[in-house]
C-alpha positions in Angstrom: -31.4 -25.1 -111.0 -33.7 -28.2 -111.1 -33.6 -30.5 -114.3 -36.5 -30.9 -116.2 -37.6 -34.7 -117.1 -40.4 -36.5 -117.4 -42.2 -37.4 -114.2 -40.8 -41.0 -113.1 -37.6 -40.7 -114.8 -36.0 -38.4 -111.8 -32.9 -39.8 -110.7 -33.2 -40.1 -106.5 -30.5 -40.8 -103.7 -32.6 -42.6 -102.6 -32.4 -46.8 -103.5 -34.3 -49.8 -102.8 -31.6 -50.7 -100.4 -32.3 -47.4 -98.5 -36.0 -48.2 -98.3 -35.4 -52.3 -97.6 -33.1 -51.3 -94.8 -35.6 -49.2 -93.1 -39.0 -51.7 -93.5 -39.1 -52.1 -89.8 -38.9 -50.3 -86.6 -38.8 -51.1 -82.4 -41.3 -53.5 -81.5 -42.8 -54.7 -78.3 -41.4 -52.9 -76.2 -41.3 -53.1 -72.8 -40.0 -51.8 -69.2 -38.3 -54.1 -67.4 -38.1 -52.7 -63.6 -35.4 -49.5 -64.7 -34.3 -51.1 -67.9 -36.5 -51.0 -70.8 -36.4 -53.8 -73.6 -38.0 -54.0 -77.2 -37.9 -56.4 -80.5 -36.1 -55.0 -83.3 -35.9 -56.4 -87.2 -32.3 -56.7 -89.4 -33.3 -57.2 -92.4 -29.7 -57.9 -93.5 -29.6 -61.2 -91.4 -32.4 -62.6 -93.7 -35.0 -60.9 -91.5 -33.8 -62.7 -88.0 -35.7 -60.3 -85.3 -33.2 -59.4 -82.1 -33.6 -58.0 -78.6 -32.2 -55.0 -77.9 -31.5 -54.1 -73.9 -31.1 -50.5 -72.9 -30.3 -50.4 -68.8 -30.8 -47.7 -66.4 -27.7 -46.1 -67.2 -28.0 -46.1 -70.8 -26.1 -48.6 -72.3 -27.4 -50.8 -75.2 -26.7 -54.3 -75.7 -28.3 -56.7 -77.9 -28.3 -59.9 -75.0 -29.2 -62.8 -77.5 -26.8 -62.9 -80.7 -28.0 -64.7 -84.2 -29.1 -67.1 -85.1 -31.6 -66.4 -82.1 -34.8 -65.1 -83.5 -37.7 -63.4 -81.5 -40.9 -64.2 -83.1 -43.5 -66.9 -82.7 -46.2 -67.9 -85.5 -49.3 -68.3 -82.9 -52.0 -67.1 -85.3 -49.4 -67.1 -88.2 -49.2 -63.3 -87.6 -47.7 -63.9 -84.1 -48.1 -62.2 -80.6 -45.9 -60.9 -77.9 -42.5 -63.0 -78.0 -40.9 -62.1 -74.6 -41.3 -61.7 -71.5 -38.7 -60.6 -68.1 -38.5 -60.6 -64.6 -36.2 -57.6 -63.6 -33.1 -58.1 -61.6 -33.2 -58.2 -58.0 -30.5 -57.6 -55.6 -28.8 -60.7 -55.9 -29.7 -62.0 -59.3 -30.0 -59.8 -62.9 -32.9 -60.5 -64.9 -34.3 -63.2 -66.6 -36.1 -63.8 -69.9 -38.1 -65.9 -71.4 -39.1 -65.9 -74.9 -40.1 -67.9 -78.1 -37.3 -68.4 -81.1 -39.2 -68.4 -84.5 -36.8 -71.4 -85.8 -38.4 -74.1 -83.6 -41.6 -72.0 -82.0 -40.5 -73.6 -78.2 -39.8 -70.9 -75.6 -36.6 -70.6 -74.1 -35.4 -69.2 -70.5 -32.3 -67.3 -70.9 -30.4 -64.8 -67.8 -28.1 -62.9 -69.9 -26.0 -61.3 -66.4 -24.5 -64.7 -65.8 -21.0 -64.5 -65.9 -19.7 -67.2 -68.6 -22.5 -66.1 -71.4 -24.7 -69.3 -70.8 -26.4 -70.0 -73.5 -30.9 -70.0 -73.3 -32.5 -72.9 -71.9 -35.3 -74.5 -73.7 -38.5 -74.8 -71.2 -41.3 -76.5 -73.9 -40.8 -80.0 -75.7 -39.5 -80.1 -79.1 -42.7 -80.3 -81.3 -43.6 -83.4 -83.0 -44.9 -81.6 -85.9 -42.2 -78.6 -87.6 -43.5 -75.6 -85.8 -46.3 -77.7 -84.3 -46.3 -75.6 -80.6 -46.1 -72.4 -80.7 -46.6 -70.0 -77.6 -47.0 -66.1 -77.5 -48.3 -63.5 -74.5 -46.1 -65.1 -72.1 -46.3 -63.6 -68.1 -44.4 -65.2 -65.5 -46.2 -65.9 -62.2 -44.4 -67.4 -59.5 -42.2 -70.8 -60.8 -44.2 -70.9 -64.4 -44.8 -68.5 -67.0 -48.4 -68.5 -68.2 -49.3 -68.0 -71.8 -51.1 -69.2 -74.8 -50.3 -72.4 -76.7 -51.2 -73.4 -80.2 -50.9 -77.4 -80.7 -51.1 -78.8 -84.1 -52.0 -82.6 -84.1 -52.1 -82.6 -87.8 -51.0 -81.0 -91.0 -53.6 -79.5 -91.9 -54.7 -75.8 -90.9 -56.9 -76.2 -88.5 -56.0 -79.7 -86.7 -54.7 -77.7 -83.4 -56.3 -77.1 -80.2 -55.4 -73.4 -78.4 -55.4 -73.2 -74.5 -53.8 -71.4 -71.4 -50.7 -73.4 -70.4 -48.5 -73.2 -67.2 -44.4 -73.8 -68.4 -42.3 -74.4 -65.8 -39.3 -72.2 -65.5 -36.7 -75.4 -64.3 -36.9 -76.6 -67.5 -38.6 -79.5 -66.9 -41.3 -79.9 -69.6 -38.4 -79.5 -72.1 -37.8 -83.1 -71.7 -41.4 -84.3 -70.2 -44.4 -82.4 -71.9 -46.6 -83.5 -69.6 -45.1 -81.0 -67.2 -47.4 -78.5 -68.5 -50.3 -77.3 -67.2 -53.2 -76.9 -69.4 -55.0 -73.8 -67.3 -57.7 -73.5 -69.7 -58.9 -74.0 -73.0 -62.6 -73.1 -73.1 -62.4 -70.6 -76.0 -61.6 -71.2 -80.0 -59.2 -68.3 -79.5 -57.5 -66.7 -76.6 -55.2 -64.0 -75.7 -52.8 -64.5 -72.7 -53.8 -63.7 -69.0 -53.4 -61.2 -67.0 -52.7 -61.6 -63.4 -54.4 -59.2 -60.9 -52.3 -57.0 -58.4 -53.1 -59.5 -55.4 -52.2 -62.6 -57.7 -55.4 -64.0 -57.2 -57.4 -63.9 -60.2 -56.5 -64.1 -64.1 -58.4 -62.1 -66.9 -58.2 -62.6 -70.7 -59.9 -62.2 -73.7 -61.6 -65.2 -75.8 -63.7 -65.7 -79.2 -65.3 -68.3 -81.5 -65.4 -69.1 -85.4 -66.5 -67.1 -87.3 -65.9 -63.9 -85.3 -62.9 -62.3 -86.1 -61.6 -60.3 -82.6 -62.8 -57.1 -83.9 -66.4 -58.0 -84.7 -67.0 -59.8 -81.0 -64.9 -60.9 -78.2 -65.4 -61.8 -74.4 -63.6 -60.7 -71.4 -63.3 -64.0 -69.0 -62.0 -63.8 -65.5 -61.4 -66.4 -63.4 -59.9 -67.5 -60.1 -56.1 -68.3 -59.7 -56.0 -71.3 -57.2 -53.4 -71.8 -54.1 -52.3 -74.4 -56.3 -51.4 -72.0 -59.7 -54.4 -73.3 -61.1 -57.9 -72.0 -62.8 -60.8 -71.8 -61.5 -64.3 -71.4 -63.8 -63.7 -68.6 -65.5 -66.9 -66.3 -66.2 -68.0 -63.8 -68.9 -67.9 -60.3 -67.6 -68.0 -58.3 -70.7 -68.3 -58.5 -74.4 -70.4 -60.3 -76.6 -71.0 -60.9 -80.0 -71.6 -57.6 -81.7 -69.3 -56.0 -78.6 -65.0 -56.0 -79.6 -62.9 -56.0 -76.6 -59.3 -55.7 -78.0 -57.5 -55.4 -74.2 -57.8 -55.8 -70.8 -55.8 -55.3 -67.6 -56.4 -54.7 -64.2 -56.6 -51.1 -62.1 -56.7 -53.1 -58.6 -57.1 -56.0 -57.3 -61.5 -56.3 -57.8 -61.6 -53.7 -61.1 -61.0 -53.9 -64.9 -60.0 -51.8 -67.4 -60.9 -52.6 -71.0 -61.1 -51.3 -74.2 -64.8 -51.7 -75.8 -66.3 -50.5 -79.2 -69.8 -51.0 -77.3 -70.5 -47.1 -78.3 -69.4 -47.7 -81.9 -65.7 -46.8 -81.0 -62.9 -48.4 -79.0 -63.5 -46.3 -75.4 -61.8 -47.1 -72.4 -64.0 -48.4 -69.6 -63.8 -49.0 -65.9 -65.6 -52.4 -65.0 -65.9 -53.3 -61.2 -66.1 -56.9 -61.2 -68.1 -57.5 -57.6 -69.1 -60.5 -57.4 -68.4 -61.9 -60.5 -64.6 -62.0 -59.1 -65.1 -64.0 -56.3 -64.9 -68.0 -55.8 -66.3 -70.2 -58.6 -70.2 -71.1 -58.0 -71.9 -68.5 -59.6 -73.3 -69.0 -63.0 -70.8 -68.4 -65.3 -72.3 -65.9 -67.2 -72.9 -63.9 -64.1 -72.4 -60.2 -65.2 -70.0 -57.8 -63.4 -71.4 -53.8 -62.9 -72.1 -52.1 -65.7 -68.8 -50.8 -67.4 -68.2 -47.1 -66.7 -67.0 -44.5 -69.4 -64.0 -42.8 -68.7 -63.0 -40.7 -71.3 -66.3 -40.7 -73.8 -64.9 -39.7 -77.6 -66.0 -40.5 -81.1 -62.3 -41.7 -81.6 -60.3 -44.6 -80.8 -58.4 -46.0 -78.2 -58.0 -49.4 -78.9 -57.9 -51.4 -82.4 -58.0 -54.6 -84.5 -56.1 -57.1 -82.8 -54.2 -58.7 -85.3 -51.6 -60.0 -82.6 -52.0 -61.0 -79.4 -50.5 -59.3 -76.8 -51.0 -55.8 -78.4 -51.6 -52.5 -76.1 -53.1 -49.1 -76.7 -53.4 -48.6 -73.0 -51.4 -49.0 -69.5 -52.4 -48.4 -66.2 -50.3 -46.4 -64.2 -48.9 -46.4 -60.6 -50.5 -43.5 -59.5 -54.3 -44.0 -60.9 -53.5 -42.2 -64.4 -53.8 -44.4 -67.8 -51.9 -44.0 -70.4 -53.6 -44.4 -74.2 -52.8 -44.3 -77.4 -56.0 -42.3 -79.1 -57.3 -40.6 -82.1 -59.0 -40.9 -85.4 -56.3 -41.9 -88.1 -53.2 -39.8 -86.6 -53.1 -41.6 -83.4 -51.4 -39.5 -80.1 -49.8 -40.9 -76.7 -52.1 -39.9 -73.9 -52.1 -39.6 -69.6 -55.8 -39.6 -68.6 -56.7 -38.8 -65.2 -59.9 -40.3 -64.5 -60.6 -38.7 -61.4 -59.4 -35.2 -62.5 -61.5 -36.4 -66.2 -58.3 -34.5 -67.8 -56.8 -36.1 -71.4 -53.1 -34.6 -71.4 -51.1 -35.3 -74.9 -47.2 -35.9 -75.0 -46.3 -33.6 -76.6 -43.2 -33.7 -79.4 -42.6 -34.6 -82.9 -44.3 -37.9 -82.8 -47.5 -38.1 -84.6 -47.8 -41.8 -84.8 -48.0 -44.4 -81.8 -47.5 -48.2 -82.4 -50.1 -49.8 -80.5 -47.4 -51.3 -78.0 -46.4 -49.7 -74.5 -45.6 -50.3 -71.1 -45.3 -48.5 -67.5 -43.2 -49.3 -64.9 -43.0 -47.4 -60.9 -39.8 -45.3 -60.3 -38.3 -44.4 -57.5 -39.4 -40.9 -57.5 -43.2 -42.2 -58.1 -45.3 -41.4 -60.6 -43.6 -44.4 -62.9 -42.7 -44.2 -66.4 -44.1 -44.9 -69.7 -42.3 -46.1 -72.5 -43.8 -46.5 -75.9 -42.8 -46.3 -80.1 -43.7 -42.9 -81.8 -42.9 -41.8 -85.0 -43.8 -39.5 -87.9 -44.1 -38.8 -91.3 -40.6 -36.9 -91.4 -39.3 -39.8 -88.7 -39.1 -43.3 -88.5 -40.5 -44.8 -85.5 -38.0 -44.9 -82.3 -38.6 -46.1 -78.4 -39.7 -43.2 -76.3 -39.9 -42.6 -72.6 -41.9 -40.4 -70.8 -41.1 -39.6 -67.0 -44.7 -39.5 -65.0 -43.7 -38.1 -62.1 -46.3 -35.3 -60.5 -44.7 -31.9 -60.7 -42.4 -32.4 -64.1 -43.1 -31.8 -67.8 -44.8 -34.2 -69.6 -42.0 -34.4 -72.3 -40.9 -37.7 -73.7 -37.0 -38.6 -75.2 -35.7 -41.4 -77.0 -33.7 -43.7 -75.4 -33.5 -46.5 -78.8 -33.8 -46.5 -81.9 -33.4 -43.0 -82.7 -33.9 -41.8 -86.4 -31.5 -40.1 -88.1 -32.0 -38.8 -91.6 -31.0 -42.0 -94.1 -31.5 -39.0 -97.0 -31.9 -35.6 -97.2 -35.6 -34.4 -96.3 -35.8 -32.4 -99.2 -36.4 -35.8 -101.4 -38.8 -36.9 -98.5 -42.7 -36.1 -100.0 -44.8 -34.0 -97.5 -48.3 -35.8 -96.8 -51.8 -34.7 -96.6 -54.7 -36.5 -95.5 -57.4 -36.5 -97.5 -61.2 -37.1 -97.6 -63.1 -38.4 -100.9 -66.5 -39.3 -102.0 -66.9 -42.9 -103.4 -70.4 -43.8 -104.8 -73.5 -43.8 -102.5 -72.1 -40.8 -100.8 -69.4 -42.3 -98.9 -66.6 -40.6 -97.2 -63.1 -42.4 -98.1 -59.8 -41.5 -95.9 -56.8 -41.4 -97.7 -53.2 -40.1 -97.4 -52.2 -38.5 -100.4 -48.4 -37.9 -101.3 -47.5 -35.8 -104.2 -44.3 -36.4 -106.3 -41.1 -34.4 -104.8 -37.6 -33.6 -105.7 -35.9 -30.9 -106.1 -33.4 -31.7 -108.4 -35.9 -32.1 -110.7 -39.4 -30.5 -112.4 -41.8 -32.1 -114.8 -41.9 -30.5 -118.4 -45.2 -28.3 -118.3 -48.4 -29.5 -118.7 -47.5 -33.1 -117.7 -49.8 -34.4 -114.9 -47.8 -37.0 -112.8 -48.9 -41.1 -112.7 -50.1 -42.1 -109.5 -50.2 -45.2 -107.7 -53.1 -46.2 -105.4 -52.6 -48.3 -102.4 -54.8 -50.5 -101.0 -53.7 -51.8 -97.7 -54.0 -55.0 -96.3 -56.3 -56.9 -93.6 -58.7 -56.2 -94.8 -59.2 -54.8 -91.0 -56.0 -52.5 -91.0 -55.1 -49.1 -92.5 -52.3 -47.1 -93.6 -50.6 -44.4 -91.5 -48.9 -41.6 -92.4 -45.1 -42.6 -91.1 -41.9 -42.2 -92.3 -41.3 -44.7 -95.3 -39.1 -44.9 -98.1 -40.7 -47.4 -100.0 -43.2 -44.2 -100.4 -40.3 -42.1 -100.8 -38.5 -44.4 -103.3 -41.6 -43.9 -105.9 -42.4 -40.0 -104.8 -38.7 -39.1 -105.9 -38.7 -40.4 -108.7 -41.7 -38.1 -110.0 -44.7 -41.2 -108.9 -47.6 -39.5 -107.2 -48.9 -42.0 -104.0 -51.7 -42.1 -102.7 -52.9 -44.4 -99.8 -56.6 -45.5 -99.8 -58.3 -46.2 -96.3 -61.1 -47.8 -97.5 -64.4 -48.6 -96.2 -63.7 -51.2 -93.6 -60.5 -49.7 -92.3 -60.1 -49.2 -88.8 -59.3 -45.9 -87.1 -62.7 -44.4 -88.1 -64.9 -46.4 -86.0 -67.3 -49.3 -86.2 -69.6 -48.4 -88.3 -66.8 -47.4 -91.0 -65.3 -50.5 -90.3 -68.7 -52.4 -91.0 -68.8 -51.5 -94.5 -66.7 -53.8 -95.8 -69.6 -56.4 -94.6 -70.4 -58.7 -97.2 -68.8 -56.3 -99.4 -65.5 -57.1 -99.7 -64.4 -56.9 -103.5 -67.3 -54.0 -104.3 -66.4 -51.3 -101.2 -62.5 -51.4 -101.3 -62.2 -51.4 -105.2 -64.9 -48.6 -105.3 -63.6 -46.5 -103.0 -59.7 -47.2 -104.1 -61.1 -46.1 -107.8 -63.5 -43.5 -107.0 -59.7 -41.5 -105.2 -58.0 -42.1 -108.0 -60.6 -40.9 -110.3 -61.1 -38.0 -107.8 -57.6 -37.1 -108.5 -57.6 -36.7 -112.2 -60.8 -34.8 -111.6 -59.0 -32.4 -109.4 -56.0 -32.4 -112.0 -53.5 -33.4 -109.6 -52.7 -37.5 -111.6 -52.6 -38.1 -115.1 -55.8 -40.2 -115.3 -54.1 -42.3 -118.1 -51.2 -43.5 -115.9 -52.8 -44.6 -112.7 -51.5 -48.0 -111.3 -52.2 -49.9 -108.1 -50.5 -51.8 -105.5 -51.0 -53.7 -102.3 -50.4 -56.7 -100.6 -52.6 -59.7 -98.9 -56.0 -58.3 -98.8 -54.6 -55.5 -100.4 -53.6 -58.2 -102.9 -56.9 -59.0 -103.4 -58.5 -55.2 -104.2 -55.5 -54.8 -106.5 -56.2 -58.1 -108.1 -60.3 -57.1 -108.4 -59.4 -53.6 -109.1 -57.4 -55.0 -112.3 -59.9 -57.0 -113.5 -63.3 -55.4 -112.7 -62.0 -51.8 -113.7 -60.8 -50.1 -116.5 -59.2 -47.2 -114.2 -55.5 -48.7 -113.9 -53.0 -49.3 -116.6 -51.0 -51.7 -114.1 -50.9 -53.3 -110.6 -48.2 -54.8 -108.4 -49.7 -57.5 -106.2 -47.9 -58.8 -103.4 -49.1 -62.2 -101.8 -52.9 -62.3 -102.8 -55.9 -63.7 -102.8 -57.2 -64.5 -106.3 -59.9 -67.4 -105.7 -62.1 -66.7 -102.4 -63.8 -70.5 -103.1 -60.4 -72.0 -102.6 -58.9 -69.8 -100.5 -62.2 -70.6 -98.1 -61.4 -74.4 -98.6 -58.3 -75.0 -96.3 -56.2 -72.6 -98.0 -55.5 -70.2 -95.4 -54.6 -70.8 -91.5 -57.4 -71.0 -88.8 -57.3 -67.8 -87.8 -58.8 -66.3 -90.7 -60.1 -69.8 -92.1 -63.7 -68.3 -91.5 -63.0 -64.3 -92.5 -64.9 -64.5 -95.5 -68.3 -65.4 -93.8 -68.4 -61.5 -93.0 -66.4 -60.1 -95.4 -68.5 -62.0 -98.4 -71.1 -64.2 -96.9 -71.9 -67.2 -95.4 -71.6 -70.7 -97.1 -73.2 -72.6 -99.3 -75.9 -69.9 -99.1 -73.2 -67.0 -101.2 -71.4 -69.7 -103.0 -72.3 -67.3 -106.5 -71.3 -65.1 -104.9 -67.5 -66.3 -103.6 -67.3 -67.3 -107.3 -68.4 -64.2 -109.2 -66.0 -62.0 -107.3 -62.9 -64.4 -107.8 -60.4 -62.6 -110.2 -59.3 -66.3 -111.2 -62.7 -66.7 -112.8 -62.4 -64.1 -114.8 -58.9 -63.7 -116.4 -60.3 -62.7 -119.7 -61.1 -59.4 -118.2 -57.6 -58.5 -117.4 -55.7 -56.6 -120.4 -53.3 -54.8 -118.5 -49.1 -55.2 -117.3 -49.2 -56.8 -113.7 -46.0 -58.2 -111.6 -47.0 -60.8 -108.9 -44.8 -61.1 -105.9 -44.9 -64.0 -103.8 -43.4 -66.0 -100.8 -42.7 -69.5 -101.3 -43.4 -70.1 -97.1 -46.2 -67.9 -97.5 -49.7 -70.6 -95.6 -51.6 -67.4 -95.3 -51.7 -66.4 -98.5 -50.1 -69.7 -100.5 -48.5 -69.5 -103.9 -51.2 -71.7 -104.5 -53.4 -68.8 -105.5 -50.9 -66.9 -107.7 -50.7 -70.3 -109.7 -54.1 -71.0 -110.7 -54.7 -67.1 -111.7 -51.3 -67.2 -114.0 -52.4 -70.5 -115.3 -55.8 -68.3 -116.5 -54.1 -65.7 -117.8 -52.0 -67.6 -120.3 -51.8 -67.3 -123.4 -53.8 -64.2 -123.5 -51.3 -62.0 -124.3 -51.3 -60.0 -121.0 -47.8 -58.9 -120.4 -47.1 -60.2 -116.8 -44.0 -60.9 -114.7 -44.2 -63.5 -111.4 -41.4 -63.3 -108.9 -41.4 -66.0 -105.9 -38.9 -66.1 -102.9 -38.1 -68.7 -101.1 -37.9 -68.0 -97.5 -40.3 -65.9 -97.3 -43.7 -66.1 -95.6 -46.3 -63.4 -95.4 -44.8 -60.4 -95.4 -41.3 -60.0 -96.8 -38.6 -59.1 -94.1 -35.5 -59.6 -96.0 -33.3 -56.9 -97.6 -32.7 -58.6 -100.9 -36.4 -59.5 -101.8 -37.7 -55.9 -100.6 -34.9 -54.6 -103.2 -35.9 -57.4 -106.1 -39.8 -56.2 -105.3 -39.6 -52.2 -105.5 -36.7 -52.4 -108.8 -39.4 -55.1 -110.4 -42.3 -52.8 -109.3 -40.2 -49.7 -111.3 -39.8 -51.5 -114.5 -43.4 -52.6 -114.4 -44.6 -48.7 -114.0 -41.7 -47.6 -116.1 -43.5 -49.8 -119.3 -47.0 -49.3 -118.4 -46.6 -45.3 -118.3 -44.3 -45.2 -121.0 -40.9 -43.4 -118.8 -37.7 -44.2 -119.5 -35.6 -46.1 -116.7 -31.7 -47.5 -118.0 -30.8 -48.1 -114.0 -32.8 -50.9 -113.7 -32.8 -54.9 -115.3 -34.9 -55.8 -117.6 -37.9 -58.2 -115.8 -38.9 -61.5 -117.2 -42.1 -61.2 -118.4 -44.4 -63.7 -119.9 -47.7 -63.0 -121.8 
């Protein structure tokens, strides 16, 4: 018999400390000859990031031990953080990859007997953090990849180029040992070599593009003496995102465009336009040729470099990741023009896999799926011609933290927002079944607006949902106009618009909901971090709708933030996303929730990172300092530590128990389990 109480009093089994120990999954993962080798978070170890090694005959071992921690800060977000060379027969294999501490990239064979410790190949930095690497590929005696240099303190005083690092270890100690391979682009991603070694291709944009409004493909010669030739343009543009590239053979591309309004996969035979330097450098290739022609995607917003939707395969076939929304993991044949899904329980695919030949031919793929009833785990698939197409985990497996009964069941929904609009979202109704709401009580809800702006929320396994949804909190999460997974011209919304579309659309769902009698239309909060921050921050203070908000890490002042207040990559985000300056100035002003504190009456609780440069406490400061005194009941908790994006279990805990006791007191439920919060008014 189930209890009856008051929506968002429930009791759960399931804690903060459940939901902070599963924030993260696998991560860029990749096969290593027959092994296969992915990143992995431990949030316990104050968010350190591992390697995890699985070899062919199954064994795991985690080959580099803490404090060694795999990340690197190139664009602040980071990119790929490792790279390996498999064993041989007289050798095992070697790594190279970049430790987040110091940013410098390290050489490290973990089968040599003794446990030598990893070698540092790139100088210490004369700046904290001041060179950072990411997308590294070895080739030959030096591993190629991008470099970020900072010759000042301030955000933008670096210079980005493709460097050669020598794999002796020599530039450790003399910088000038390496190579700058080119550095003709603003931003770059790292190259990729072509089957007969002799050319390089990679991807490179300007301020103030962002890489999903216009990038270029650039391909250039690899010289007998490891260096770069002119590299020309042979695809993208402007108002064309490219968001991969890799070779099929030695004289043809494969890239994914958004030319036809979605990210397609294309075949582009470079002719000409791969051969010896001397031809103008904006000499196009053929024209790029459709291979699998859909009004869904198979590419996306490359927030880090180094990420894949797509790997070419031994024998001709691709693999994808595709869809619209739910993503799936894909073998396209172009010459048969077949699309053949994996099939399983996996309806979610992180946009990171890799292929490696077998043996037996036919290779195998090896990629992170998950669901919304399991957490994402590393998953091969075995290519060979003649067997099933079925994939099995080999890391990371999930296994049920708490019972699925306490788990909410999604559905995804479609809304209308003014104008007519349709507006995605992923609705997730309150569950337990210990428990029922006394009759006639509609349950709060709390909208989600996810960050990015350029991102979207998928419907996975999480717990920080789950946390809420047990304990009687309806969730709903709004892919707003400007989200990705819906094309470009759903994407393009958000054009100048940003701080109307998203807070429209995230209140025209909520109203939608209380319409359809599904939330109490009195007790509707809203969260979100970053640029979800933001439309949580707006959404407080140019609505009426919400009777709270939880706002992680925002942006509260688009004049200042514009001013040197961000890092580069984003330091010119705003020209599309509000408007150009001086020209919008009003504009940058009149959306700012700092300029207008007097309209806020509502609870909020601000969370923020003390190491946060993307979005700096800097911004939470100068909004709290216009809200006091006017008697708006507020809590602000800071964490040193932490940048953008919390990864340690303790602060995930302090966030969702603070985020309770704000609902608890804006919705009027009772909650004894938790500490009362500081709050200010």
């Amino acid at each position: 018999m189930s209890v009856v109480a008051p929506y968002g009093s429930w009791k759960s089994p399931i804690g903060a400390a459940d939901a902070a120990a599963h924030g993260g999954g696998p991560d860029w993962v990749g096969a290593v000859g027959e092994e296969t080798w992915w990143a992995e978070p431990r949030p316990a170890e104050a968010g350190r990031v591992t390697l995890v090694r699985r070899r062919a005959d199954g064994s795991t071992a985690e080959p580099l031990a803490a404090p060694w921690n795999v990340r690197n800060r190139v664009h602040e977000y980071g990119g790929t953080p490792w790279t390996a060379r498999p064993a041989g027969d007289d050798r095992g294999p070697l790594l190279v990859f970049t430790h987040f501490a110091d940013q410098r990239l390290y050489r490290f064979e973990p089968d040599v007997p003794g446990g030598a410790e990893p070698v540092p190949l790139t100088p210490e930095p004369g700046l904290p953090a001041g060179l950072r690497y990411a997308d590294p590929v070895i080739v030959g005696d030096t591993v190629w990849c991008v470099r970020e240099a900072f010759h000042g303190p301030a955000p933008d005083q670096l210079r980005r180029a493709l460097v050669a690092v020598p794999l002796d270890g020599s530039a450790a100690t003399d910088p000038s040992a390496v190579r700058v391979l080119r550095g003709d682009r603003h931003f770059v991603t790292g190259p990729r070599i072509s089957p007969d070694g002799r050319h390089a291709a990679w991807l490179g944009w300007e301020h103030p593009a962002m890489p999903w409004d216009g990038t270029e493909v650039r391909v250039a010669e690899v010289g007998p003496d490891g260096t770069l030739g002119e590299p020309r343009t042979v695809a993208g543009g402007p108002e064309e995102s490219v968001c991969q590239v890799e070779w099929a053979d030695a004289g043809t591309l494969l890239i994914a465009s958004d030319r036809s309004g979605w990210w397609n996969l294309y075949r582009l035979p470079l002719g000409a336009a791969a051969g010896p330097a001397g031809a103008a450098e904006t000499e196009p290739a053929a024209e790029p040729v459709p291979l699998c022609p859909r009004e869904e995607e198979f590419g996306g917003p490359l927030w880090r470099v180094g990420l894949r939707w797509f790997a070419p395969l031994p024998d001709g076939r691709i693999a994808v990741v595709h869809g619209r929304a739910e993503t799936r993991l894909g073998l396209l044949d172009p010459a048969a023009g077949t699309l053949e899904d994996v099939p399983g329980p996996w309806t979610d695919w992180a946009d990171r896999l890799d292929a490696a030949a077998t043996p037996h031919g036919g290779g195998r793929l090896v990629a992170v799926g998950g669901s919304p009833s399991r957490a994402h785990e590393v998953v091969e698939v075995d290519l060979g011609r003649g067997g099933s197409l079925a994939g099995r985990v080999i890391g990371h497996p999930h296994s049920d933290a708490v019972d699925p009964a306490y788990l909410p069941v999604p559905e995804a929904r479609t809304f209308t927002a003014p104008g007519g609009r349709e507006v995605h979202a992923n609705l997730y109704p309150p569950r337990n079944p210990d428990f029922t709401a006394p009759d006639g009580e509609l349950p709060p809800y709390l909208v989600v607006a996810h960050g990015g702006p350029t991102s979207r929320r998928r419907m996975t396994y999480d717990l920080e949902v789950a946390y809420f949804t047990s304990r009687g909190l309806g969730v709903v999460e709004v892919n707003y106009g400007g989200s990705t997974g819906f094309g470009r011209e759903y994407r393009n919304r958000l054009r100048e618009n940003w701080g109307v579309v998203d807070v429209e659309d995230c209140e025209a769902v909520a109203l939608a909901l209380a319409g359809e009698g599904l939330a109490d239309g009195a007790r509707l909060g809203i969260r979100g971090g970053s640029a979800g921050g933001w439309t949580s921050g707006a959404s407080l203070t140019f609505t009426d709708t919400y009777r709270c908000a939880a706002v992680y890490f925002p942006i509260f002042d688009l004049t200042g933030w514009s001013a040197n207040e961000t890092h580069d990559f984003e330091s010119h985000y705003l020209e599309s996303l509000v408007g150009p300056l001086p020209a919008t100035a009003d504009r940058y002003r009149d959306r700012s929730p700092v300029n207008h504190a007097d309209k806020v009456s509502a609870p909020f609780v601000l969370l923020q990172g003390l190491d946060d440069v993307i979005c700096p406490p800097v911004q939470c400061e100068r909004f709290l300092a216009a809200i006091a005194g006017r008697g708006v009941p507020h809590a602000y908790l800071t964490f040193e530590g932490e940048g953008h994006g919390f990864r340690r279990t303790d602060t995930s805990i302090a966030c969702l128990e603070a985020e309770l006791a704000l609902y608890a007191r804006a919705f009027g439920f009772d909650r004894p389990d938790l500490s009362a919060l500081d709050w200010r008014d």
